[in-house]
C-alpha positions as CSV (number, residue, x, y, z in Angstrom):
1,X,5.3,21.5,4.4
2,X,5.6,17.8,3.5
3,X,5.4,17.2,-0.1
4,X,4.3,13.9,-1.3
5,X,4.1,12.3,-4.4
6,X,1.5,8.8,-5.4
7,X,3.3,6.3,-8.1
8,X,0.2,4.8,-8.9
9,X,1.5,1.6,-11.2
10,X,-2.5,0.6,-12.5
11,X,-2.9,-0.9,-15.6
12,X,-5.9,1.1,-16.7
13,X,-8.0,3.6,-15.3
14,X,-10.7,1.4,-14.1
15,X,-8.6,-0.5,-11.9
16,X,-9.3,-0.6,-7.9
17,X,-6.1,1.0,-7.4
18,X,-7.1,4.8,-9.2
19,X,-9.9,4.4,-6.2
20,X,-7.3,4.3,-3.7
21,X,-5.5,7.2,-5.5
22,X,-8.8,9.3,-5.4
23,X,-9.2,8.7,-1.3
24,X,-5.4,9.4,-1.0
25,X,-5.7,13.0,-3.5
26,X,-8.7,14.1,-1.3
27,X,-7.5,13.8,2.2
28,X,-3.7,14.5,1.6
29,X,-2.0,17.0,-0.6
30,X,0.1,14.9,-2.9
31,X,1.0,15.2,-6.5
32,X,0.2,11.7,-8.9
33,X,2.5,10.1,-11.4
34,X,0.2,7.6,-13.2
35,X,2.5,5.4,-15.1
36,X,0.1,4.2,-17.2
37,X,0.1,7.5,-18.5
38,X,4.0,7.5,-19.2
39,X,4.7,6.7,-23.1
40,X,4.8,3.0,-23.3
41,X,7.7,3.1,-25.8
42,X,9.7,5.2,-22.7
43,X,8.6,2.3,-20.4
44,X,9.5,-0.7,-22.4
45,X,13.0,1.1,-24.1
46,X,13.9,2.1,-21.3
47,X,14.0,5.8,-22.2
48,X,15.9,7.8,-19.6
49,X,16.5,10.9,-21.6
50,X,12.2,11.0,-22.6
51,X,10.8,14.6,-21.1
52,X,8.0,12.4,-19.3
53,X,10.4,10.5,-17.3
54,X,12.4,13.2,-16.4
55,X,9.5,15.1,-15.6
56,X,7.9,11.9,-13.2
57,X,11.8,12.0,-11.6
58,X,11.7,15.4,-10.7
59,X,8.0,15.2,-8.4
60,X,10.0,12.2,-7.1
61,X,12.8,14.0,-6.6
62,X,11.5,16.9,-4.8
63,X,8.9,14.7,-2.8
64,X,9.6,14.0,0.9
65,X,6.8,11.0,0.7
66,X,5.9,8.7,-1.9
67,X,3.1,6.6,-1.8
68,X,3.4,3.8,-4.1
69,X,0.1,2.1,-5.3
70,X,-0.2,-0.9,-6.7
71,X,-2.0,-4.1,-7.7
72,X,-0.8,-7.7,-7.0
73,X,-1.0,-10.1,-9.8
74,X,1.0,-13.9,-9.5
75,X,2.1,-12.6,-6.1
76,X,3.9,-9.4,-7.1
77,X,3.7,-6.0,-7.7
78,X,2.0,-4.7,-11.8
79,X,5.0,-5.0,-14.4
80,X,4.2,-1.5,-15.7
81,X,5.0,-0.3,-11.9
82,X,8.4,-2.3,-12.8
83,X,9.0,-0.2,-16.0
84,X,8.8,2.9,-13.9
85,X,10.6,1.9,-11.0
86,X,13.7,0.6,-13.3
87,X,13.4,4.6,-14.5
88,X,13.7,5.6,-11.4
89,X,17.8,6.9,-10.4
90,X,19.4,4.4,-8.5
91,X,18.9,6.7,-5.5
92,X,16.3,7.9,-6.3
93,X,14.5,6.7,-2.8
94,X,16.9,8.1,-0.5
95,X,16.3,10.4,2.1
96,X,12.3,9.9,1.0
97,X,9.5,8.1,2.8
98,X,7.9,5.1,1.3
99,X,4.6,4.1,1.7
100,X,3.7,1.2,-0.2
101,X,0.2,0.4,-0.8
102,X,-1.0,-2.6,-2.7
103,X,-4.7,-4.0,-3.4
104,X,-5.1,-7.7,-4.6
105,X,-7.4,-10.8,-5.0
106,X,-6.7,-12.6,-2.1
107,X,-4.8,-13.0,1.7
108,X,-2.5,-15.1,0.0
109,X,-0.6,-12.3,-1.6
110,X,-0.6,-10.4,1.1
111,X,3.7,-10.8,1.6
112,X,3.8,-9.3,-1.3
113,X,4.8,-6.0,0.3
114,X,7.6,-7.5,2.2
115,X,9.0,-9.5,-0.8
116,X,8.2,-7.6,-3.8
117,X,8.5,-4.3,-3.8
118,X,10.3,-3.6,-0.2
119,X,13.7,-4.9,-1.7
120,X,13.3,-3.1,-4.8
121,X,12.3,0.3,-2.6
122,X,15.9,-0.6,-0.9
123,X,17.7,-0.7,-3.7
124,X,16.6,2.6,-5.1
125,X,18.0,3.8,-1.1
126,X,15.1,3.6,0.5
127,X,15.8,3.8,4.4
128,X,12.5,4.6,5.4
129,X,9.6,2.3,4.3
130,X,6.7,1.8,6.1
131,X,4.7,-1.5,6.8
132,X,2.3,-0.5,4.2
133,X,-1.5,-1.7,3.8
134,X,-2.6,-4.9,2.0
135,X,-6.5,-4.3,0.8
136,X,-8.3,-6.9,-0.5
137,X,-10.1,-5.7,-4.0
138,X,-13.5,-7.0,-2.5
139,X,-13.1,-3.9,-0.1
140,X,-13.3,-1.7,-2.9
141,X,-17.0,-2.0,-4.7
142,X,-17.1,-0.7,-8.1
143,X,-20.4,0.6,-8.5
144,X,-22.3,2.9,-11.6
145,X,-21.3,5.9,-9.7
146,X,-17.5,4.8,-9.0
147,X,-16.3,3.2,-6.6
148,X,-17.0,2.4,-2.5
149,X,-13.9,2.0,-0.2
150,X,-14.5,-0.1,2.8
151,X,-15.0,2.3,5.9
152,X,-12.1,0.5,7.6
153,X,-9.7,0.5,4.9
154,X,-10.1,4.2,4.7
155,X,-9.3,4.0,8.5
156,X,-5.9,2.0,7.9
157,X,-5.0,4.5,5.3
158,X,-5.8,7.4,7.2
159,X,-3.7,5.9,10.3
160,X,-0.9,4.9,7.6
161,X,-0.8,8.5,6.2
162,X,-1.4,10.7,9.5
163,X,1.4,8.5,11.3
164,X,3.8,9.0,8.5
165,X,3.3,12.4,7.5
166,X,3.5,13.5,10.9
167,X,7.2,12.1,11.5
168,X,8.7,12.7,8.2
C-alpha cells in the first residue's frame, strides 16, 4: 500500500490551502504535517534535534508520496514551508514522489512550481516530481460553512493523485 504524506506549508488555518488539505485527506489515505503547527522557535533556530521535527522527518521518511501544499506569495512558495523544507535531511526526497500543489492570487504566479519549489524538491533528491496543479484562490470560496472547491479543480487533483498513486 502506498503511503503518502501532505506538507501543508499554510500560514494559518484559515488559509485556502487547509481546503485543499481537507479534499486531499478525504479521497486519499495520507498522513498531514502542518508546519504551522511545528514550534516556531524549531523553525526559525533551525532545531534539528526538536522531537517535532524528527517526528515530521520520520512520516517523510517512511512515505512513498508527498504532497506538498502551498500558497504563493511575491511569486514563491510560503517562507514557513522554507523553514520546514531546510529541516528536511538533505535526502530526504529521494526515492519519494513529489507532488507539489500550490494555490495563489493570480496566473502570473503560476511558474512558481517550476522555479520555486521544483529545484528545492531536487536538491533534497527528488527524482520524481510531478507537474503539479496551480489553483487560483478564487476557485476556492470560503463560505460560513467552510470552504467550496471548484468542481474542476477537484477533477485536476483527482487526475494528479490517481495518475500518481497508481505508478508509484
Amino acid at each position: 500500500m502506498t503511503k503518502t504524506v501532505i506538507i501543508n506549508g499554510a500560514n494559518a488555518r484559515t488559509s485556502r490551502v487547509n481546503a485543499i488539505q481537507q479534499y486531499i485527506l478525504e479521497n486519499v489515505g495520507a498522513t498531514t504535517i502542518e508546519v504551522f503547527d511545528l514550534p516556531a522557535q524549531d523553525l526559525i533556530s533551525a532545531n534539528f534535534a526538536s522531537a517535532a521535527i524528527k517526528a515530521a522527518n520520520a512520516l517523510v521518511e517512511q512515505a512513498d508520496v508527498v504532497v506538498v501544499l502551498t500558497p504563493v506569495y511575491k511569486a514563491a512558495y510560503s517562507g514557513i514551508l522554507k523553514t520546514y523544507l531546510d529541516l528536511i535531511p538533505q535526502k530526504g526526497f529521494e526515492n519519494k514522489h513529489i507532488i507539489p500543489i500550490a494555490v495563489g492570487g493570480t496566473a502570473h504566479h503560476l511558474l512558481a512550481i517550476d522555479y520555486a519549489l521544483k529545484p528545492v524538491f531536487s536538491a533534497l533528491g527528488a527524482t520524481s516530481i510531478s507537474q503539479g496543479v496551480f489553483i487560483l484562490d478564487k476557485q476556492i470560496e470560503r463560505t460560513e460553512q467552510g470552504f467550496v472547491i471548484e468542481a474542476v479543480i477537484k477533477e485536476r487533483i483527482q487526475q494528479q493523485l490517481i495518475r500518481e498513486l497508481v505508478t508509484v
